[in-house]
C-alpha positions in Angstrom: -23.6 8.4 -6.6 -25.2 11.6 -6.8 -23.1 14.6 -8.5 -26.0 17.3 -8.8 -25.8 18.4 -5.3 -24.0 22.0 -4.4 -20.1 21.4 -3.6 -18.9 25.2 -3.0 -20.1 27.5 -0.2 -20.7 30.7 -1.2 -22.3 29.3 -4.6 -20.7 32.5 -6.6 -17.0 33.6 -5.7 -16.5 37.2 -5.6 -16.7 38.5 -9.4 -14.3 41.1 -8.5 -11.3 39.2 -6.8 -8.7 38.4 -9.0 -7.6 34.6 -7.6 -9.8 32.0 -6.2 -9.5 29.5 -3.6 -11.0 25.8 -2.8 -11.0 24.7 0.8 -11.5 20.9 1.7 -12.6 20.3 4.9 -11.3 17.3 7.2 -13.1 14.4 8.0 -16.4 14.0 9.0 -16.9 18.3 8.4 -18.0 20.8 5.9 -17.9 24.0 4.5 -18.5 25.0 7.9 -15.1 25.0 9.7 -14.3 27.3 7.2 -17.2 30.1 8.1 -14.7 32.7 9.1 -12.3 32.6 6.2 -14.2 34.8 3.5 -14.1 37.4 5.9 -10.4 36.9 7.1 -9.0 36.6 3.7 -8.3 40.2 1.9 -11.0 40.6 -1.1 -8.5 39.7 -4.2 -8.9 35.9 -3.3 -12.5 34.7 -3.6 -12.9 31.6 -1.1 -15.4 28.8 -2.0 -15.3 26.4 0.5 -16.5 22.5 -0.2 -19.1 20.3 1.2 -18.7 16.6 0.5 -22.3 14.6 -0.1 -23.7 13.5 3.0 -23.2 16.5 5.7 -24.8 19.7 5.7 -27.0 21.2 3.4 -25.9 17.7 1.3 -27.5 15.6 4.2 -29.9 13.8 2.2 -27.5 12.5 -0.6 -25.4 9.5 -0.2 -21.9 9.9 1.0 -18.6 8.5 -0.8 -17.3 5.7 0.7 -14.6 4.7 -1.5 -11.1 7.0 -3.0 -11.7 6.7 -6.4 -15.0 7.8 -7.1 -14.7 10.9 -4.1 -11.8 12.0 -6.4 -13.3 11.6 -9.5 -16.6 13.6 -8.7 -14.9 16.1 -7.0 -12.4 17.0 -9.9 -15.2 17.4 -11.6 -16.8 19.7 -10.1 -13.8 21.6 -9.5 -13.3 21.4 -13.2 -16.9 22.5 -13.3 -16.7 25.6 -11.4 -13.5 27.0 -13.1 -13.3 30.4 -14.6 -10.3 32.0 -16.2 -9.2 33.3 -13.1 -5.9 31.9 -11.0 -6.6 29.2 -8.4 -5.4 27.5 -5.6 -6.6 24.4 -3.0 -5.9 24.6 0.7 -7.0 21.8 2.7 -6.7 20.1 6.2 -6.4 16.4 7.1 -8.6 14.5 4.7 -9.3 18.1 2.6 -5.3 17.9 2.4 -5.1 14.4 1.0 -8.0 15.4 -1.5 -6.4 18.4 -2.5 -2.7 17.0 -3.0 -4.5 14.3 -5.4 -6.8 16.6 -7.5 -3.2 18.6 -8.1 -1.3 16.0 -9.0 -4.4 14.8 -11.5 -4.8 18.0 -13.0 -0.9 18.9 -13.5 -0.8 15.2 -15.2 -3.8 15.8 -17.6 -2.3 19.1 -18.9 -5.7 21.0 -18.0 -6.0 24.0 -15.7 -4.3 23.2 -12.5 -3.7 25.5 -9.4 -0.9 27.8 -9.0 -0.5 26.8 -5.3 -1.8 24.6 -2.3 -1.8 24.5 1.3 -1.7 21.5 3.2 -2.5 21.3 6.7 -2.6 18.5 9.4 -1.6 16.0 6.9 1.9 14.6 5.1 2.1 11.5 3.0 4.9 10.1 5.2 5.0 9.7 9.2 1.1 10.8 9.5 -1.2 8.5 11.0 -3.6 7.0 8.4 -6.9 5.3 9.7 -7.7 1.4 8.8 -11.3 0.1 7.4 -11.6 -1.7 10.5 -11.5 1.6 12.4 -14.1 3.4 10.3 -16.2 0.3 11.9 -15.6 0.7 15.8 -18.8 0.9 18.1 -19.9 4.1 18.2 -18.8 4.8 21.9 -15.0 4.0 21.4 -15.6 6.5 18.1 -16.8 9.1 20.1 -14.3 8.7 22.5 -11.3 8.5 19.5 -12.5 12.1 18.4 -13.0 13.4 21.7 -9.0 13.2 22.4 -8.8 14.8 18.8 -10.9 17.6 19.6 -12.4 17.3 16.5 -15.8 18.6 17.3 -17.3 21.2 19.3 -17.9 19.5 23.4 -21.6 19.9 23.2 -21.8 17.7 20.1 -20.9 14.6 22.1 -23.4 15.0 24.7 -26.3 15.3 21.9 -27.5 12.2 20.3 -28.9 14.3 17.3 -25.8 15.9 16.5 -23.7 12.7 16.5 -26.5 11.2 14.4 -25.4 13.5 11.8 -21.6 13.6 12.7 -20.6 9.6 13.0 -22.0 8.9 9.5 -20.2 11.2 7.6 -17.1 10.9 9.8 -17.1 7.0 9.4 -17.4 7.5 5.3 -14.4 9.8 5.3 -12.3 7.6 7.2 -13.4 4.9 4.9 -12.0 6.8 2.0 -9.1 8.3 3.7 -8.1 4.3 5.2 -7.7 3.4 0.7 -5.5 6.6 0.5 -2.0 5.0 -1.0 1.3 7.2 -1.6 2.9 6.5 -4.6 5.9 9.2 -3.6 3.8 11.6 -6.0 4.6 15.4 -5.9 3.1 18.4 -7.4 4.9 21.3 -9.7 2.9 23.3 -8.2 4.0 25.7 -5.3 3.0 24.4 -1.7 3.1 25.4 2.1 2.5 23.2 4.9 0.7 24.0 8.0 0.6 22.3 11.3 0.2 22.0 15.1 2.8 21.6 17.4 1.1 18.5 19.4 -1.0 17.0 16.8 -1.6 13.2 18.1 -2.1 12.1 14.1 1.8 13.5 13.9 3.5 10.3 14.4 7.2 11.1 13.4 8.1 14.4 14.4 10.0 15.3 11.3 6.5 14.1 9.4 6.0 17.4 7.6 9.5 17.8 6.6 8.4 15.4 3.6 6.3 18.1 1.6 9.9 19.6 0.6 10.6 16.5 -1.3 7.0 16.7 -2.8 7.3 20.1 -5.2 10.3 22.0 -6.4 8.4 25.4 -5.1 8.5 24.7 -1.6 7.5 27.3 0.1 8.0 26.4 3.9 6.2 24.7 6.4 4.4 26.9 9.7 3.9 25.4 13.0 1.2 26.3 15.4 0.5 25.7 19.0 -2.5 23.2 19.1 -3.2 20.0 18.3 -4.7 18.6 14.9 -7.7 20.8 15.1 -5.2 24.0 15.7 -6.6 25.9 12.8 -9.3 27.1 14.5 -7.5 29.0 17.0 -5.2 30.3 14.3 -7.3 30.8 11.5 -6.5 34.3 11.3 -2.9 33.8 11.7 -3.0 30.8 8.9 -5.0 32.5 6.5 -2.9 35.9 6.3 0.4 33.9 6.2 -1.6 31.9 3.0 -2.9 34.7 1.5 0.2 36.7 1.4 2.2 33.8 -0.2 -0.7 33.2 -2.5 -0.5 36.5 -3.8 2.9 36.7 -4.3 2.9 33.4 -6.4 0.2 34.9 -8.5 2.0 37.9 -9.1 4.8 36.3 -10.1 3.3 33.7 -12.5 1.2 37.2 -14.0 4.9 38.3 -15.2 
């Protein structure tokens, strides 16, 4: 698998912000869904967001299919990108599972780890989780699956070159995502949990209550109208609330 491709949109995080932040995208995305962040968020946190292989400016390299190795390269480059500065993951759906294991991997190995993450659309328990056999359904009833989602803008449905380059990636991430295993694992780290109200993928209702069992600095969890795709509606809403818990945690740990 190919590790030399660019992982973080913008390439350079503001030199003059005093805490970064890593955003993973959910499945079958980019950096993209996170386009209006850098300028929502106030200029002490420098946001890079990720691209996985596969989508994107990354469209000619070959996507991860399996867990492992999509962890592994993207620690990484993570590890890669680091500076001296405080940092923190946020992440939705897939982003959320990716980012909840690369904290729990770095906080094991002793290494820099972050000082906070966000998880959104996503909880270990009660959260629907896709199957192998899914990632393989005809096309159509694919479509059709992220349709009710909302998961893409409407006019990508309708155009055959735009699902081209959506259903590939999306059917690799819900490959890896399908092999994602809880082990009950939680993080030291602390964490907030986002979600919308109707999210379909919510399948117990008290899903998200699970995260305070996950990391003795619980920080709450903050419900949106919406369904699983809610952030974009309340992006601005999501990344103040964030940002000013971020900066607090920072603060503190600076004492």
């Amino acid at each position: 698998m190919s590790r030399t491709g660019q992982w973080f949109h913008p390439v350079e995080p503001s030199p003059d912000a005093s805490v970064r932040l890593f955003l993973l995208p959910h499945a079958g995305s980019g950096a993209i869904i996170y386009r209006d962040w850098e300028k929502l968020l106030p200029a002490d946190i420098a946001a890079q967001a990720v691209t996985l292989p596969g989508r994107h400016n990354r469209r000619t390299e070959i996507m991860y299919e399996d867990w492992d190795p999509l962890v592994d390269a993207l620690h990484e480059a993570v590890l890669d990108e680091l500076d001296d500065r405080p940092f923190a993951f946020f992440g939705h759906c897939l982003g959320a599972q990716l980012a909840f294991r690369l904290t729990t991997r770095m906080e094991q190995e002793g290494g820099p780890s972050p000082v906070m993450i966000g998880m959104s659309g996503w909880s270990p328990v009660g959260w629907y989780a896709p199957t192998e056999e899914q990632s393989r359904m005809p096309e159509p009833e694919l479509v059709e699956w992220i349709k009710r989602l909302g998961s893409f803008p409407a006019e990508v449905y309708d155009n055959p070159a735009m699902l081209a380059l959506v259903v590939p990636a999306l059917r690799a991430d819900l490959r890896v995502a399908a092999q994602y295993v809880d082990d009950a694992a939680g993080v030291r780290c602390s964490l907030a949990s986002y979600g919308g109200r109707s999210d379909p993928l919510q399948e117990d209702p008290e899903a998200m209550k699970e995260w305070a069992e996950r990391s003795p600095a619980y920080l709450g969890h903050s419900e949106y109208p919406g369904g699983h795709f809610y952030i974009d509606a309340h992006a601005q809403a999501v990344t103040m609330h964030f940002a000013q818990r971020l900066q607090r945690v920072v603060a503190t740990t600076a004492r």
